[in-house]
C-alpha positions, 0 to 999 in steps of 0.5 A: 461403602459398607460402613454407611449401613451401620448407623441406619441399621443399628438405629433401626435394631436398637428402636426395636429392641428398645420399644420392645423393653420400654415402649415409645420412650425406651424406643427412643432411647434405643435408636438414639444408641444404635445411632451413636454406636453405629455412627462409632462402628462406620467411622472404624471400619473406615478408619480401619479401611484407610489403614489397610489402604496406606499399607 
C-alpha cells in the first residue's frame, strides 16, 4: 500500500533537511519529525482509503 512509504521517507527527507540546518543533533530531530509526521500522513491516507471503500 502507498501509505507504508510515507514514514520511511519523511524520515529520510527530514534527517537531510535537519542535518543540513543543525548537524548531527538537528539530524536527529529531523527524522524523528518526519517520522512522526509520516507515521500521521500513512494512518489518513488509510483511513481515507477505508472511507472511500465503505462507500
Amino acid at each position: 500500500m502507498i501509505g507504508c512509504i510515507f514514514p520511511v521517507l519523511l524520515l529520510a527527507i527530514g534527517g537531510g533537511i535537519g542535518g543540513m540546518i543543525g548537524g548531527d543533533i538537528g539530524a536527529y530531530y529531523g527524522a524523528a519529525v518526519g517520522l512522526a509526521a509520516g507515521t500521521v500522513a500513512m494512518v489518513v491516507v488509510i483511513w481515507l482509503l477505508s472511507q472511500a471503500k465503505q462507500r
